[in-house]
C-alpha positions in Angstrom: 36.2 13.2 -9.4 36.7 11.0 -12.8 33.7 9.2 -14.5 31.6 8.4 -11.5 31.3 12.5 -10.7 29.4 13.5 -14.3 25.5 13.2 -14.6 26.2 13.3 -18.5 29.4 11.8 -19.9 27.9 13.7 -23.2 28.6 17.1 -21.5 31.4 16.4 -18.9 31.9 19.8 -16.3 29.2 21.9 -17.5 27.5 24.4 -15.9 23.8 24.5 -15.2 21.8 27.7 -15.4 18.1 28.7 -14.5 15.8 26.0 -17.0 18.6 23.2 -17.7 18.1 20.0 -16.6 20.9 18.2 -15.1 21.7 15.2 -12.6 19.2 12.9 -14.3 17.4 13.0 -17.7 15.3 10.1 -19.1 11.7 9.2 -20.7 9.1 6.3 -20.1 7.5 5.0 -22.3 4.3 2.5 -21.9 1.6 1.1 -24.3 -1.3 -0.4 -22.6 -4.0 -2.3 -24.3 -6.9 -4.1 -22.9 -10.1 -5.8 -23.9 -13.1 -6.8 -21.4 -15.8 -9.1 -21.9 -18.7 -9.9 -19.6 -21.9 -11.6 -19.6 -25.0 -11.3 -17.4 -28.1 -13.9 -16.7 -30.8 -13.3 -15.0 -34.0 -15.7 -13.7 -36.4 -15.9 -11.0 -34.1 -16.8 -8.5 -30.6 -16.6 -9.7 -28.6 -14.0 -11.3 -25.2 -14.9 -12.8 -22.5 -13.2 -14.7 -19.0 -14.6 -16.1 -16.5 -12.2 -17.1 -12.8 -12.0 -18.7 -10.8 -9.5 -20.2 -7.1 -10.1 -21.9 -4.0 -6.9 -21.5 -0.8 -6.2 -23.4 1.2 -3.8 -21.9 5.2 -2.7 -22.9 7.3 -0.5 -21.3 11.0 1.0 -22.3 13.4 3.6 -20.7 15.1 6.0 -22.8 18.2 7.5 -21.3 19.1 11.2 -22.8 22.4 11.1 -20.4 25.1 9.2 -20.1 26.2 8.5 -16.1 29.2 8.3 -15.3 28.5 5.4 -12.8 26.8 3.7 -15.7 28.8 5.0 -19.0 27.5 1.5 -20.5 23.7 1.2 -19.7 22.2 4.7 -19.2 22.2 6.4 -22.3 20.1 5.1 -24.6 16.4 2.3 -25.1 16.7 -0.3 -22.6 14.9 -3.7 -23.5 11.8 -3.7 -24.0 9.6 -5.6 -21.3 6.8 -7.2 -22.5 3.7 -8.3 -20.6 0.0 -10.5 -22.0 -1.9 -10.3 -19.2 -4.9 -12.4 -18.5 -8.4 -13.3 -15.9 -11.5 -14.0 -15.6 -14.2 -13.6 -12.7 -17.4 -15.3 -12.4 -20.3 -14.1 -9.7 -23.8 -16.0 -8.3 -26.8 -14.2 -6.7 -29.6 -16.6 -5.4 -32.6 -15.2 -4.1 -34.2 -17.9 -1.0 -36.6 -14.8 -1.3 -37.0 -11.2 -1.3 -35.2 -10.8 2.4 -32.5 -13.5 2.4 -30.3 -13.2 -0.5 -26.9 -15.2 -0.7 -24.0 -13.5 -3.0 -20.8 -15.3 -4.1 -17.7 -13.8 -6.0 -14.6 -15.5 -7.6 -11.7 -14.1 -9.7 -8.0 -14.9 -10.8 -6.2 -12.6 -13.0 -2.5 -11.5 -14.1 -1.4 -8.1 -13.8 1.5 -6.3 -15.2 4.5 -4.8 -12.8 3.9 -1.0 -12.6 6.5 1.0 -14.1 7.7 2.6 -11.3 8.5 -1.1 -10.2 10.2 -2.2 -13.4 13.5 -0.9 -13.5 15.7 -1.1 -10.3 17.1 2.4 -11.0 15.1 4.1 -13.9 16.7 7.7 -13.1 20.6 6.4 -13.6 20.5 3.6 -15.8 18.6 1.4 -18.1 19.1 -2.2 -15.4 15.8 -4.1 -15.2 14.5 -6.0 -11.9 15.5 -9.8 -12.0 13.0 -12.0 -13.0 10.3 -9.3 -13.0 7.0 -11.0 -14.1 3.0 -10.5 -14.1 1.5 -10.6 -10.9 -1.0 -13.5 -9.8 -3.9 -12.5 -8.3 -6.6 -15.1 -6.6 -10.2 -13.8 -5.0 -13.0 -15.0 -3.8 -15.6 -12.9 -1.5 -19.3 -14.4 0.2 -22.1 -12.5 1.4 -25.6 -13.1 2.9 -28.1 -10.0 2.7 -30.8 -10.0 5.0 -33.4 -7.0 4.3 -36.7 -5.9 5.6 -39.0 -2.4 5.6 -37.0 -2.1 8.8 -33.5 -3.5 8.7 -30.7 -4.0 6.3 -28.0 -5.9 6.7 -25.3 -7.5 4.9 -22.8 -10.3 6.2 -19.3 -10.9 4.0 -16.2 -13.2 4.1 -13.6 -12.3 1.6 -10.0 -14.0 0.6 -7.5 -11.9 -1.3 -4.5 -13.4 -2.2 -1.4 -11.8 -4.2 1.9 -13.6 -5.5 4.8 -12.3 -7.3 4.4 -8.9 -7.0 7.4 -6.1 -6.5 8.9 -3.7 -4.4 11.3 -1.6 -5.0 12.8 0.9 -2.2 15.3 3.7 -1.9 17.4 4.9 1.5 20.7 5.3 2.6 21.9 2.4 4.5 24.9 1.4 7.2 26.0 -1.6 8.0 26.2 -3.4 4.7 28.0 -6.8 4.2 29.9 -8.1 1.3 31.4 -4.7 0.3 34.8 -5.5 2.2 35.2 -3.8 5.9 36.0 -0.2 4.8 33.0 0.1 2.6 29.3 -0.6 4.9 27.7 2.2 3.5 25.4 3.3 0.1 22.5 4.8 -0.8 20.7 1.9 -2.5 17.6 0.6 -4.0 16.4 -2.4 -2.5 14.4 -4.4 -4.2 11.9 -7.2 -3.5 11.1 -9.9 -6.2 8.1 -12.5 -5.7 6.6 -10.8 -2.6 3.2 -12.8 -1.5 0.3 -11.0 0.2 -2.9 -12.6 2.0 -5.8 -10.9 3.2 -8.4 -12.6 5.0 -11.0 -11.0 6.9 -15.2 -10.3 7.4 -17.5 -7.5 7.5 -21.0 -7.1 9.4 -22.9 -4.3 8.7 -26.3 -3.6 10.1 -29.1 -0.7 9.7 -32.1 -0.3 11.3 -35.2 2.2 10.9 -36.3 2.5 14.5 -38.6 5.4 13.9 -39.6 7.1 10.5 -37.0 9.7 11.8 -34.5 7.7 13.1 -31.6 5.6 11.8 -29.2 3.3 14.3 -26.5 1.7 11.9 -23.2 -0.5 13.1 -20.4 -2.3 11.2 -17.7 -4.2 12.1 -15.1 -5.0 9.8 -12.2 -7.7 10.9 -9.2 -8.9 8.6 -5.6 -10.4 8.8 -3.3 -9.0 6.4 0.1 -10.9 6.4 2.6 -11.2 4.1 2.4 -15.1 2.8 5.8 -16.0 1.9 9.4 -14.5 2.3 10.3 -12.9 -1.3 13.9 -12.4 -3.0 16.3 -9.1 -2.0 18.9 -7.5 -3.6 20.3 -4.6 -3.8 22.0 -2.4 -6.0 23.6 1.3 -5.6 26.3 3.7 -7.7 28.2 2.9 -5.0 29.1 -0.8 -5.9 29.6 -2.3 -9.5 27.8 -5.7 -8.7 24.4 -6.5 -7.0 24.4 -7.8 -3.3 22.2 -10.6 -3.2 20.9 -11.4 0.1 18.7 -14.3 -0.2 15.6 -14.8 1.2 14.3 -11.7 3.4 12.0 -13.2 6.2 9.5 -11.5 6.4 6.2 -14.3 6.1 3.3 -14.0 8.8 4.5 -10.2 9.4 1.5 -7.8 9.1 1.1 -5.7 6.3 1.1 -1.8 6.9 -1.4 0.3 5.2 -4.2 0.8 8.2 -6.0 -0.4 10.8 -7.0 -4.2 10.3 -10.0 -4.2 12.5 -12.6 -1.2 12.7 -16.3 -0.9 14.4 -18.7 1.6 13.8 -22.0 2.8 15.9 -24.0 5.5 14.8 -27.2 7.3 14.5 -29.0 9.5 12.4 -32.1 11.8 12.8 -34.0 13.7 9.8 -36.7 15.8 10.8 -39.4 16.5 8.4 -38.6 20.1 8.6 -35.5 19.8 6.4 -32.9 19.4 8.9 -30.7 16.5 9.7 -28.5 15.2 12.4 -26.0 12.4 12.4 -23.2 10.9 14.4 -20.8 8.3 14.5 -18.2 6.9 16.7 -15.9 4.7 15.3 -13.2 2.3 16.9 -10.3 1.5 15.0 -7.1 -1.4 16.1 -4.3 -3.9 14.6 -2.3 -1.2 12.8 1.2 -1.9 12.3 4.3 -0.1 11.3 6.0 -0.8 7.9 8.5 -3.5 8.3 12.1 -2.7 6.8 12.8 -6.3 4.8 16.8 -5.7 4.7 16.9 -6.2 8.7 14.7 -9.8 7.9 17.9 -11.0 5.4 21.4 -12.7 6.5 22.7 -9.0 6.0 21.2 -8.2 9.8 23.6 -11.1 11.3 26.8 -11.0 8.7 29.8 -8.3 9.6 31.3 -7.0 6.6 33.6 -9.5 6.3 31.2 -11.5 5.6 31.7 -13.6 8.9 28.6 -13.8 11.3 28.4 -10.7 13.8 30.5 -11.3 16.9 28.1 -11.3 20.0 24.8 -11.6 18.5 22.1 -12.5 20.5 19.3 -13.8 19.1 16.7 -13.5 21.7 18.0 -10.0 21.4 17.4 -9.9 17.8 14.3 -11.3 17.9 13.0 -8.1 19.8 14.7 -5.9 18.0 12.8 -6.7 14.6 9.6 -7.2 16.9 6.7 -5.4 14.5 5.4 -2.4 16.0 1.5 -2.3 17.0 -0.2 0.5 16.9 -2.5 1.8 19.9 -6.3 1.8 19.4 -8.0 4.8 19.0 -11.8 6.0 18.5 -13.3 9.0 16.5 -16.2 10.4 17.2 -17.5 12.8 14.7 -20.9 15.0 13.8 -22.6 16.4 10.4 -25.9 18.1 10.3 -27.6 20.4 8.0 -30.2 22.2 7.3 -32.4 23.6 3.9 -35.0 26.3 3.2 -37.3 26.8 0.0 -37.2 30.8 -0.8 -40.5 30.7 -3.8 -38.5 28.1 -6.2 -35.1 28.3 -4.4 -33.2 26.8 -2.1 -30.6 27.6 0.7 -29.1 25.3 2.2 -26.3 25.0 5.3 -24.2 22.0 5.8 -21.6 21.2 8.9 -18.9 19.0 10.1 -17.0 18.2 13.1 -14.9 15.5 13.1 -12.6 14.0 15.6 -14.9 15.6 18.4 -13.0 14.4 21.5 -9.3 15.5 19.8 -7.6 11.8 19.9 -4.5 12.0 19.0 -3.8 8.8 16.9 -0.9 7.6 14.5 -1.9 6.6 11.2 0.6 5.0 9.9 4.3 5.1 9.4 7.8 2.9 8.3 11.1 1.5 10.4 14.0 3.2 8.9 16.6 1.0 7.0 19.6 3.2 8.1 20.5 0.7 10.6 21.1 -2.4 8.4 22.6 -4.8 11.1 22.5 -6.0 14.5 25.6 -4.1 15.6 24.2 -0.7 14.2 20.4 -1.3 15.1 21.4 -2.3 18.5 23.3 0.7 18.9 21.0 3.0 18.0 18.1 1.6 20.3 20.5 1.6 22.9 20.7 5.6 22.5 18.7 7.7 25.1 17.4 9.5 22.3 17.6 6.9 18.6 18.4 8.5 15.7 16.9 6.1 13.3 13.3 4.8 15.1 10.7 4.8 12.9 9.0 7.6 11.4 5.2 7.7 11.8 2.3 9.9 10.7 -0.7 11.3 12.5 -4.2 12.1 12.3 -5.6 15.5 12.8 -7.0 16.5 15.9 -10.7 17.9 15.7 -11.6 20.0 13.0 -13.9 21.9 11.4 -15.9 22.2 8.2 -19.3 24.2 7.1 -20.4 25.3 3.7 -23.8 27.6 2.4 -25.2 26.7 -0.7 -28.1 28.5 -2.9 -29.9 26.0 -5.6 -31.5 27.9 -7.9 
């Protein structure tokens, strides 16, 4: 009832029929412009290249309702945000000689916020993030190649590091403080302001001709993704006028989701002169991690809604409670081959896949829920024979199946 219940303050208890819009109505708009520049040298024993490239980007929300929630700042351009973006990257390649070849990489740029990541709440009202700014970007990436009529290989070191970047996130949460102690619950939008990422890691990779028919290759590929500093949270909803500003969400040194941060490869691979090939690998994959949910890393997890610390907290308790999930290991074997014929000046051809061979079953990923946004409430739930909130995951596929014929004419 009142305000807070119409989608459109312009057209206040109407009713919808098949082809209206309604709930939310609103259009993005973003100019991008960008310029690149690079240069390339080349002598006997060194190739080098230095690059830049300069961006303008803009972006604006134009509400076409008016929410109730948000009579004030939904309908309507929001301000314009502005971003000059900037980098440059710079490479070396110096040949000792025609097998041993050492390759070294090193950029720093600016990039702008996505859109998506702009505005805090972009389908009720026109609110941009706090303090929303380019990204900082800092790379640098080594490699020694080592090749002969035999083997190839490659060695690499790489360091990736991110600042300033945004999240922004949307669930329903319980157990929120500073909303008084009959109010703990909202859907919200959290979001995350100058979240740091590092990614450090190495990669072998290694082929060998053993026979004119037959190929043994191998990689390994080892990294430590972490988050590298504990960003700003906040939070805002249509369920409370003013942003909840939670501080500092602690989340440095906690692995970043997004896949396995260590994978090994062996394989092999046989091509008959006869026109049909055969190849396998079986590959070994470790150090996933589920999704951390930030809100449970702020002073929100330990605060009761009276804004008083939680009575009976444990924090040894705690600590296990936001423990990060690790994945299990897992391997996957799979198979291609194929086969071709010449017909006069034809060709058919016959190609097949089996992946996943021995049917692991393996999780791929997946996120903590947020529902449970305090000690009390996340302690609870665990406590449950059955939780309702645990994290959801996904999965791989189990073994499948894939073949195709082709004619070339």
């Amino acid at each position: 009832t009142g305000f807070g219940a119409q989608n459109d303050l312009q057209n206040p208890n109407r009713l919808v029929q098949e082809g209206d819009r309604f709930k939310y109505h609103f259009l993005m708009d973003a100019k991008d412009v960008a310029g690149f520049l690079q240069t390339q040298f080349s002598f006997r024993r060194i190739d080098f290249f230095v690059g830049g490239n300069l961006s303008y980007r803009e972006y604006q929300r134009t509400g076409l309702f008016q929410n109730g929630n948000f009579p004030d700042n939904s309908l309507g351009q929001s301000t314009s945000l502005n971003f000059f973006d900037y980098g440059g990257k710079t490479g070396i390649t110096y040949k000792f000689s025609g097998r041993h070849v050492l390759d070294l990489n090193a950029a720093y740029f600016t990039k702008a916020p996505g859109l998506q990541n702009s505005f805090s709440n972009s389908r009720q009202n026109n609110d941009v993030v706090n303090g929303l700014t380019s990204e900082r970007i800092k790379a640098v990436d080594a490699g020694y190649i080592f090749r002969t009529p035999k083997i190839k290989s490659r060695l690499t070191g790489y360091y990736i590091n991110m600042q300033d970047a945004t999240e922004i996130s949307f669930y329903f949460a319980d157990g929120i403080s500073g909303l008084g102690r009959n109010s703990t619950t909202a859907f919200v939008q959290e979001v995350l302001t100058g979240v740091g990422k590092l990614h450090l890691g190495g990669e072998l990779g290694v082929e060998v001709q053993v026979l004119p028919s037959v190929k043994l290759k191998g990689v390994a590929a080892m990294g430590r993704y972490t988050y590298d500093k504990d960003p700003v949270l906040y939070l805002t909803s249509d369920d409370f006028e003013e942003e909840l500003h939670y501080g500092s969400a602690y989340i440095k040194n906690y692995k970043i989701a997004g896949g396995p941060q260590r994978a090994y490869q062996l394989g092999f691979e046989y091509r008959d002169p006869n026109f049909w090939w055969f190849s396998t690998t079986a590959n070994f994959f470790s150090h996933a991690y589920v999704d951390i949910a930030p809100l449970t890393r702020t002073r929100n997890f330990f605060t009761d809604a009276d804004g008083l610390p939680i009575t009976g907290y444990h924090e040894d308790l705690a600590r296990s409670l936001l423990k990060q999930e690790q994945f299990e290991s897992y391997m996957l074997v799979n198979a291609i081959g194929g086969k071709s014929w010449r017909v006069k000046r034809n060709f058919v051809g016959v190609f097949a896949s089996i992946n996943n061979i021995l049917n692991a079953a393996h999780r791929t990923g997946g996120y903590e829920q947020s529902r449970n946004a305090n000690y009390t409430s996340l302690k609870a739930d665990k406590q449950r024979e059955k939780p309702l909130f645990n994290p959801k995951y996904w999965f791989g596929y189990g073994t499948t199946y894939y073949s195709h014929v082709y004619l070339r004419f």
